[in-house]
N, C-alpha and C positions, 0 to 999 in steps of 0.2 A: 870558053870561060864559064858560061851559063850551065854547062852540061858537068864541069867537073865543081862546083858549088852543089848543084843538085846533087851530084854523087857524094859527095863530102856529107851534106843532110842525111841525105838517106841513112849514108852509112854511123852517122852519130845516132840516127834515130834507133836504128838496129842494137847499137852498142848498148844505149840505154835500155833499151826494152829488155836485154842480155842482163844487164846489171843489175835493173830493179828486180829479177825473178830470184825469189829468195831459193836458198842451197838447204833442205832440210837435214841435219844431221842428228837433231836429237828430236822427242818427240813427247809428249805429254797428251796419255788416253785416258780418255772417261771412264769409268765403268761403273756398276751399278755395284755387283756383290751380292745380291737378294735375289738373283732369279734361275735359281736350279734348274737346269744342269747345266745353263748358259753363262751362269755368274754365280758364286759363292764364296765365302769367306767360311774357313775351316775354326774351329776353337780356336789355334793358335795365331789367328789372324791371317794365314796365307792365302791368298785370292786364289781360284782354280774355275774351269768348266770350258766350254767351248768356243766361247767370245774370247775370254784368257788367255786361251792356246792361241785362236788365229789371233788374236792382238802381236803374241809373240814371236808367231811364224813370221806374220811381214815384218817383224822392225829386224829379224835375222835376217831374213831377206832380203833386205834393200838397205842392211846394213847399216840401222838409223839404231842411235841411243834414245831408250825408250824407258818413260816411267806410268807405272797405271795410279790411277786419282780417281779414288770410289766418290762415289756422288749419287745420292739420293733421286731415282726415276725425276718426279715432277720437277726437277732444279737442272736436268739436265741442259735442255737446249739453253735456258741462259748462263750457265757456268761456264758455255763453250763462249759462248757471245761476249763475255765478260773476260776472258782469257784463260779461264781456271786450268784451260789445257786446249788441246789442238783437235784434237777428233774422238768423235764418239765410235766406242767399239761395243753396245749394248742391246744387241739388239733391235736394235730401230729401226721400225719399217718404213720405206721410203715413199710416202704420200705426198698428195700436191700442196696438203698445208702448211707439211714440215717444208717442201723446197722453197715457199715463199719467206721462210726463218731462213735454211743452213744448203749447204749443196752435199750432194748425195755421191759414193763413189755407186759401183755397179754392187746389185747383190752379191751377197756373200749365202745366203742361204733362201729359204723361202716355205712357208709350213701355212698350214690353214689353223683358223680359229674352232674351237668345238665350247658345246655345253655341256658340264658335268651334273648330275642327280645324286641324290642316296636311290641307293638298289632298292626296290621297293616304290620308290617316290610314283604316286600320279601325276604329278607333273608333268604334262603335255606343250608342244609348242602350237597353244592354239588362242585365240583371245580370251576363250571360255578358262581353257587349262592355267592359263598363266594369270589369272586374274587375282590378286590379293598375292601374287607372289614376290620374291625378291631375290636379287643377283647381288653375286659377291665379284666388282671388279676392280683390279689396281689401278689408282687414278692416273690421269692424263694419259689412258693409253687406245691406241687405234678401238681398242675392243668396247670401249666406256665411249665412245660417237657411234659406234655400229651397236650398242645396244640404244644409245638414245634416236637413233635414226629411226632403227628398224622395229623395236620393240619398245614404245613409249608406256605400255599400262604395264610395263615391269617398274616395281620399285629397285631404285639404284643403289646399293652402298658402297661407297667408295673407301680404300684403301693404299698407304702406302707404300706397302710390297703384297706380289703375291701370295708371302709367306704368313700374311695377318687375314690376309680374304679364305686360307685353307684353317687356319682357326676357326675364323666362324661359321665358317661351313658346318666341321666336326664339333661348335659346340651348338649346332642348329639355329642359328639366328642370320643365317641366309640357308633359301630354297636351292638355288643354282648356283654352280661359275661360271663363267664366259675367259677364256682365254684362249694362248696359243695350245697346241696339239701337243707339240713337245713338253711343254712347262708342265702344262698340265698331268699327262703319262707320267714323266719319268718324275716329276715335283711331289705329285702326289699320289697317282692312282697307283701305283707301281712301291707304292712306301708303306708301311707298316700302316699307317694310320689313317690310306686312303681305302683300304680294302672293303670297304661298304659302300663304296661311290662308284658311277660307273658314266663312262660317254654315252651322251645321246642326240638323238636330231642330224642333222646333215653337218657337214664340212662346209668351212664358210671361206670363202675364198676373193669375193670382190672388190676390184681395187680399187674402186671407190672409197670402199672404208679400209682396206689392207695394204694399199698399194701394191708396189711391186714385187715385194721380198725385203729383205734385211740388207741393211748397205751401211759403210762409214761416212759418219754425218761429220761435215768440215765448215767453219766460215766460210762465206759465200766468197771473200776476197782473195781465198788460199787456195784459187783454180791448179795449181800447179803441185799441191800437194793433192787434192781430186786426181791425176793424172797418176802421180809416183803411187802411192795407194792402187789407186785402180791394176798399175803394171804388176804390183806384186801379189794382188788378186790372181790374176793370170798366170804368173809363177809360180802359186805352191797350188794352183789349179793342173796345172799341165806337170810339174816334178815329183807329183804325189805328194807333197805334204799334208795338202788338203785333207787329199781322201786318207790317210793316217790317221789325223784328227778327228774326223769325222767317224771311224772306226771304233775309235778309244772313247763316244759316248751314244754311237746311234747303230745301229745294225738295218738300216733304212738311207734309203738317200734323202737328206732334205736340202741339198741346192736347187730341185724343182719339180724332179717326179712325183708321183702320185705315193701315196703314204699306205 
């Protein structure tokens, strides 16, 4: 009697743990829109870039109805926290501050931070060289802690999107930028309007202030969409979707090679 009461538990406790796991079938992603060539919105409003596409690979992939919800970088993690939608597909690198907010699936890519000059520039990265100078960075971002970390006698100014920090760059009222490698290249050095700027100094890469790579950022409570994500990770990793997309805006590997 004892033994099939215990089975009978058991087996409700099973059933429930079964039933509370939610079935995701539709899905609601973040996305920014402002950070070339990972996110943009074209004149007529059409979102496009390489967060874009893999957003769209997984929800084909695992066969989920999906809608994208631009959202402004700094509003991110609480618009997710808030419900505004389900997962962040923005580029966000997965550090230990962010997991102590949202949970993390596995990287989806992984790039270094660099510093850009005007050609010409004496700006050096040294106390002496950097003294009286100032960085143009997009606020709340891994690269805005790793410059207050590492480089305090830089003046800070902060900005909304990248696309306002390559403004004042070009209208000279910042010395530097600090950002990712890709944004940076293909955003601006690579653009009409970056062609007098140029990278310098080393590749920054510590996860302390970078963490691991790029990953999709979920409520901490929505473990089981962490998992479905992560599977279709794996999937347009291994059926070539991935490297497709990756094709269509990098000629470089960036899930974690050397650049």
């Amino acid at each position: 009697m004892k033994f099939k009461f215990v089975g009978l538990f058991v087996g409700l406790m099973l059933f429930g743990s079964v039933a509370s796991a939610k079935k995701w079938s539709k899905l609601r992603i973040g996305v920014e829109g402002a950070y070339p060539p990972f996110s943009q919105v074209s004149p007529s409003g059409e979102l496009s870039g390489f967060d874009i596409d893999i957003a769209k690979a997984l929800c084909a992939e695992l066969k989920l109805k999906c809608s994208l919800v631009p959202q402004d970088w700094d509003g991110m993690i609480p618009a997710l926290q808030a419900r505004k939608f389900d997962a962040i597909i923005a580029s966000m690198s997965i550090t230990e501050d962010r997991k102590k907010k949202v949970a993390f699936t596995n990287k989806y890519y992984r790039t270094p931070a660099r510093f850009v000059r005007k050609i010409g520039s004496k700006v050096v990265l040294t106390k002496v060289g950097l003294k009286g100078k100032s960085v143009g960075i997009q606020r709340g971002t891994i690269h805005e802690k790793f410059i207050r970390g590492e480089f305090p006698d830089l003046q800070i100014k902060t900005y909304a999107t990248q696309d306002e920090a390559y403004l004042d760059m070009r209208a000279g009222r910042v010395d530097l930028l600090i950002a990712d490698y890709i944004a940076l290249r293909m955003g601006f050095l690579e653009t009409k309007e970056g062609k007098k700027y140029e990278f310098f100094g080393p590749e920054y890469t510590q996860v302390k202030y970078f963490g691991e790579g790029a990953g999709i950022a979920i409520r901490k409570k929505d473990q089981e969409l962490v998992n479905l994500l992560n599977s279709g990770i794996d999937k347009i990793r291994k059926n070539g979707k991935y490297e497709a997309i990756r094709k269509k805006y990098f000629n470089f590997d960036i899930y974690g090679s050397s650049l």
